[in-house]
C-alpha positions as CSV (number, residue, x, y, z in Angstrom):
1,X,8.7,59.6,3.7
2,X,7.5,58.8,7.2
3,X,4.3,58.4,6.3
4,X,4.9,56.4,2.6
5,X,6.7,53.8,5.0
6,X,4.0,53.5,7.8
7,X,1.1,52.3,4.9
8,X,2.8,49.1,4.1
9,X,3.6,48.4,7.8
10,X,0.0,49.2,8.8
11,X,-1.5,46.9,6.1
12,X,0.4,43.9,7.0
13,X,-0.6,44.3,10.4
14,X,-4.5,45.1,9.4
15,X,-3.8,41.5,7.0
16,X,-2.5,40.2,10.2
17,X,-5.1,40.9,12.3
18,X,-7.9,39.6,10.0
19,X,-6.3,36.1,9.1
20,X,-5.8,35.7,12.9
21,X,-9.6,37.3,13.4
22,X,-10.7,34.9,10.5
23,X,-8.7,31.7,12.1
24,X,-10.0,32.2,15.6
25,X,-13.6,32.1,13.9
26,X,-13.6,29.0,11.6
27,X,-12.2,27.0,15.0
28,X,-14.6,28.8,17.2
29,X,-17.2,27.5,14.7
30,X,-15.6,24.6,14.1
31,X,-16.2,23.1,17.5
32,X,-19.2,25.0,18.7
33,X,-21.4,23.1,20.6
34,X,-18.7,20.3,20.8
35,X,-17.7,18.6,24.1
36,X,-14.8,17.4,23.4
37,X,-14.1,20.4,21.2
38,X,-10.5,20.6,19.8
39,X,-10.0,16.7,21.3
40,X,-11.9,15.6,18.2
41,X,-9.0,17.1,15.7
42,X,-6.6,13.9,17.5
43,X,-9.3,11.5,16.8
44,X,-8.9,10.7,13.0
45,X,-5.0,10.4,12.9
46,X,-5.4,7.7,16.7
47,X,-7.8,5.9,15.4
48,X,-6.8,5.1,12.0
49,X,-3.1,4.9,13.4
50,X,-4.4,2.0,15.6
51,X,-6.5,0.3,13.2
52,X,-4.0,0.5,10.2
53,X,-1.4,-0.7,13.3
54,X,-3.1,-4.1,13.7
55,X,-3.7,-4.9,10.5
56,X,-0.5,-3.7,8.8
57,X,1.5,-5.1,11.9
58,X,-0.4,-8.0,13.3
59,X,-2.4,-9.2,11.0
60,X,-0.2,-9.4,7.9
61,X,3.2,-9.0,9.4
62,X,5.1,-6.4,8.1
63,X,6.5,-5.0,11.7
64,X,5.0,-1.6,11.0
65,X,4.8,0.1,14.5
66,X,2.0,2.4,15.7
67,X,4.7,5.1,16.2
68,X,5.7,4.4,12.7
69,X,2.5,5.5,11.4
70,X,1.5,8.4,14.1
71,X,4.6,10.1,12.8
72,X,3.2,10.1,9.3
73,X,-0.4,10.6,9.8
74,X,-0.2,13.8,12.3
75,X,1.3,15.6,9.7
76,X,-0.5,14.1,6.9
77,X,-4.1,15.2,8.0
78,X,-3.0,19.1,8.8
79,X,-1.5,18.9,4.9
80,X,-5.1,17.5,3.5
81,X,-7.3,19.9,5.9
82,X,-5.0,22.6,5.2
83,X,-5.4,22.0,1.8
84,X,-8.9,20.8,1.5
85,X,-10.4,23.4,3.7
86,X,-9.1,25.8,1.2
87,X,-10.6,24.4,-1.4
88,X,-14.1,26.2,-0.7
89,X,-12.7,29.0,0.9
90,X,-13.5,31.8,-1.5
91,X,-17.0,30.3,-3.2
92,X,-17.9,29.7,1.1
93,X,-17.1,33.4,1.6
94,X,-19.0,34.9,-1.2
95,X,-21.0,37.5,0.3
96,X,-17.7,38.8,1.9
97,X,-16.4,39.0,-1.2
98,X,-18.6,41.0,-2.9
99,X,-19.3,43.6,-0.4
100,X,-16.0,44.0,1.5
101,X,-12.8,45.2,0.3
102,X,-9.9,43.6,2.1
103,X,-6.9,41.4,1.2
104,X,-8.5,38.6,-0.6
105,X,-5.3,35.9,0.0
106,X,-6.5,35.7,3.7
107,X,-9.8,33.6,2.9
108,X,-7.3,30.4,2.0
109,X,-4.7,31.4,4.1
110,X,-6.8,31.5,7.4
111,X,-7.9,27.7,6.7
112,X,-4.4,26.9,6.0
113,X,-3.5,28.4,9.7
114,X,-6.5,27.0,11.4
115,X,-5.1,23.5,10.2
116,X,-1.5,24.3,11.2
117,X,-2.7,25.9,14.7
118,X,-4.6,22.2,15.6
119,X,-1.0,20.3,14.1
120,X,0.7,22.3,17.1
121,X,-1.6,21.6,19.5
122,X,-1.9,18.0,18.8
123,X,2.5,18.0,18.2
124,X,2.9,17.6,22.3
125,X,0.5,14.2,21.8
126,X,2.6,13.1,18.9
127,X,5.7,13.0,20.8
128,X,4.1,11.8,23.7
129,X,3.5,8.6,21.8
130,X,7.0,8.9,20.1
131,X,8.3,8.6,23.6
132,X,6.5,6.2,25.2
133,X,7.5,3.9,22.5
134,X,11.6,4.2,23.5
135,X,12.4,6.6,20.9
136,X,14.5,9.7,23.2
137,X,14.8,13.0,22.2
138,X,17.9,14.0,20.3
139,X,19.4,17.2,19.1
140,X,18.4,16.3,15.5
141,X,15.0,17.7,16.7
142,X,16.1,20.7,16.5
143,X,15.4,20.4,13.2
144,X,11.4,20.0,13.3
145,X,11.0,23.9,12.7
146,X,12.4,23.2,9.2
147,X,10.6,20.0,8.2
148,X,7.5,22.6,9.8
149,X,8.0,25.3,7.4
150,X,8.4,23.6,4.5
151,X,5.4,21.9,5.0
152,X,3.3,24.8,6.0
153,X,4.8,26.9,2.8
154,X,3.6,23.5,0.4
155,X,-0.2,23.2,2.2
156,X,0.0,27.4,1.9
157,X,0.8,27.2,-1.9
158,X,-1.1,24.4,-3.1
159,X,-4.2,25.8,-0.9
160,X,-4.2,29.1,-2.2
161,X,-3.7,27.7,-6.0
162,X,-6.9,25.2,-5.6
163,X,-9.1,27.8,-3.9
164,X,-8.6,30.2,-6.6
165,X,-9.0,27.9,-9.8
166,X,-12.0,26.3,-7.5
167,X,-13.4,29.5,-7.8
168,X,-14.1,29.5,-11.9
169,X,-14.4,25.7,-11.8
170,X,-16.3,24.3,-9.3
171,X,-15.4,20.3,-9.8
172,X,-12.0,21.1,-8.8
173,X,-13.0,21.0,-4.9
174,X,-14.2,17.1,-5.5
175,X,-11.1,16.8,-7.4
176,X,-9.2,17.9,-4.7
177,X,-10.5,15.1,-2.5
178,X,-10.0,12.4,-4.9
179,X,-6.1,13.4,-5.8
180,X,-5.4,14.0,-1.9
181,X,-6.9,10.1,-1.7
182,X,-4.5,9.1,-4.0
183,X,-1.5,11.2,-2.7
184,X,-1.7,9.8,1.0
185,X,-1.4,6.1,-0.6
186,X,1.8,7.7,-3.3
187,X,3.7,9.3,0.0
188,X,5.7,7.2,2.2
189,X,3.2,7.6,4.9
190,X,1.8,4.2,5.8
191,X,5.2,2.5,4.8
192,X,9.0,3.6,4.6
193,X,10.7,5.0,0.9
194,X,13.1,1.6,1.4
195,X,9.8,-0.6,0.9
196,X,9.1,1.2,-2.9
197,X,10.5,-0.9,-5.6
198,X,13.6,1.0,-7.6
199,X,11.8,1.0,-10.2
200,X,9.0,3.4,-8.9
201,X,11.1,5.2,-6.5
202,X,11.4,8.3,-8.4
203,X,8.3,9.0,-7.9
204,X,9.1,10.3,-4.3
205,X,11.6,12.2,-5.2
206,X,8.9,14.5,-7.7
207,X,6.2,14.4,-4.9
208,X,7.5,17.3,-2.4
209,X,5.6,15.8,0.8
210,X,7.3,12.5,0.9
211,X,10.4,14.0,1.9
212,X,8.8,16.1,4.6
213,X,6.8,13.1,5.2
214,X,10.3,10.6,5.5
215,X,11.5,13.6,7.7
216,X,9.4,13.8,10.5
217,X,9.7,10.2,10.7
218,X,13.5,10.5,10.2
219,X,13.9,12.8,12.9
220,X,11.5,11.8,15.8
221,X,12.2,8.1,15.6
222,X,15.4,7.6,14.1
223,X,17.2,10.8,15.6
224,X,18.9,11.5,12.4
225,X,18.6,14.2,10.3
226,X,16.4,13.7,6.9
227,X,19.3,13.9,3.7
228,X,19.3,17.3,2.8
229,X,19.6,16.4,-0.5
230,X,15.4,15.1,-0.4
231,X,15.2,18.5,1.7
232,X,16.8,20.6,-0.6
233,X,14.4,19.5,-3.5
234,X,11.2,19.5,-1.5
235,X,12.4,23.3,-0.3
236,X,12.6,23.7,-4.4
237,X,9.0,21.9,-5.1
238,X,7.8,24.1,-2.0
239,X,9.0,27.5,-3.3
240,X,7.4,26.1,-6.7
241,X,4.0,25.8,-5.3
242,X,4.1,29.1,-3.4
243,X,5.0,30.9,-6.5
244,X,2.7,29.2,-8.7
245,X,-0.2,29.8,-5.6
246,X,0.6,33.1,-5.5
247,X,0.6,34.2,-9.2
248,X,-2.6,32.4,-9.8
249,X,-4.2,34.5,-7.2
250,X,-3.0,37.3,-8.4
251,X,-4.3,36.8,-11.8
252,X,-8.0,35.4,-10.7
253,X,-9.2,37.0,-8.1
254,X,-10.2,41.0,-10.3
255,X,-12.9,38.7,-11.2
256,X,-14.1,36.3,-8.1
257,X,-16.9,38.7,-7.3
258,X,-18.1,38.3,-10.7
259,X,-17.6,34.1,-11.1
260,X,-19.3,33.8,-7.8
């Protein structure tokens, strides 16, 4: 009995160990050679928060804040190179595939953490910024960790889905790209839900990142709590996608050896 309970314990931790193993290697190569190294991960989200701040806010107006957009674009760019990375993750790791035995979910999952692991470490920046702007911290912070899981349970779900269908068809990685292009301009990221006609403002309520999106936001600017009723049904969408990841996996990859 002892023993019967000690396998599933010791393969968790020997899963464990390799997605942390396999993590610590895409960053390590990831930045190799870099000087500025994991500094280059804040560069995307500054820059294009600065640009899209002058010409969203100056030059046409609209009051849209730096701040305002930091908070959305952080978390924005560890969803799309959480999910984007994963894409490729399998087809990349081929040779692995086929000659190593070992828990196969890792591959997308590792890219997923190596995403989330450069979100935390560029969250301190983030609310530096928030701060320096005049916005205090509150005790509706305190609920970050939830807007944080949810998130990371949606990039873990849809990544693991893409990067087994990618697998068998190949045009779903460039697919990927093109839909996460659309998706940043459908999510309340570069402008508030209030600004999206009534008319089209259902569409944010069947898109489970605008809440989380609307969330941070919510909480590190406006010190309020996001409505858990938008919470509740992003958790729903977010359980979807990990269910629907998960079972795809499970029936594809017997033959990813094979397709790749």
């Amino acid at each position: 009995m002892a023993m019967a309970r000690q396998a599933p314990q010791r393969s968790l931790r020997n899963a464990f160990e390799l997605v942390t193993a396999l993590t610590s290697r895409d960053l390590k190569l990831r930045y190799q050679g870099s000087v500025l190294g994991w500094a280059w991960s804040l560069a995307r989200p500054l820059a294009l928060g600065a640009v899209l701040a002058f010409a969203l806010g100056r030059v046409l107006g609209t009051g849209i804040t730096a701040e305002f957009l930091l908070a959305g674009l952080f978390p924005w760019f560890w969803f799309q190179g959480g999910v984007q990375g994963a894409a490729g993750s399998f087809i990349g790791n081929g040779g692995l595939l086929k000659k190593v035995r070992f828990p196969r979910a890792v591959l997308p999952l590792s890219t997923v953490l190596g995403a989330t692991l450069q979100f935390a470490l560029s969250l301190p920046v983030l609310v530096g910024f928030v701060v320096a702007a005049g916005n205090e911290p509150s005790a509706a912070w305190l609920g970050l960790p939830l807007v944080f899981v949810l998130q990371l349970g949606l990039t873990a779900g849809l990544g693991l889905f893409v990067a087994s269908v990618t697998v068998y068809f190949r045009d779903l990685e460039h697919i990927t790209e093109v839909l996460l292009t659309l998706l940043f301009y459908a999510t309340p990221i570069i402008y508030s839900v209030d600004r999206v006609p009534e008319g089209y403002r259902w569409l944010t309520y069947v898109n489970p990142l605008a809440p989380i999106m609307e969330g941070w936001r919510s909480i590190l600017l406006d010190g309020a709590l996001p409505a858990w009723s938008h919470l509740g049904a992003s958790a729903a969408l977010t359980a979807a996608a990990l269910a629907v990841g998960w079972v795809t996996f499970r029936r594809l990859e017997d033959g990813f050896a094979d397709a790749i």
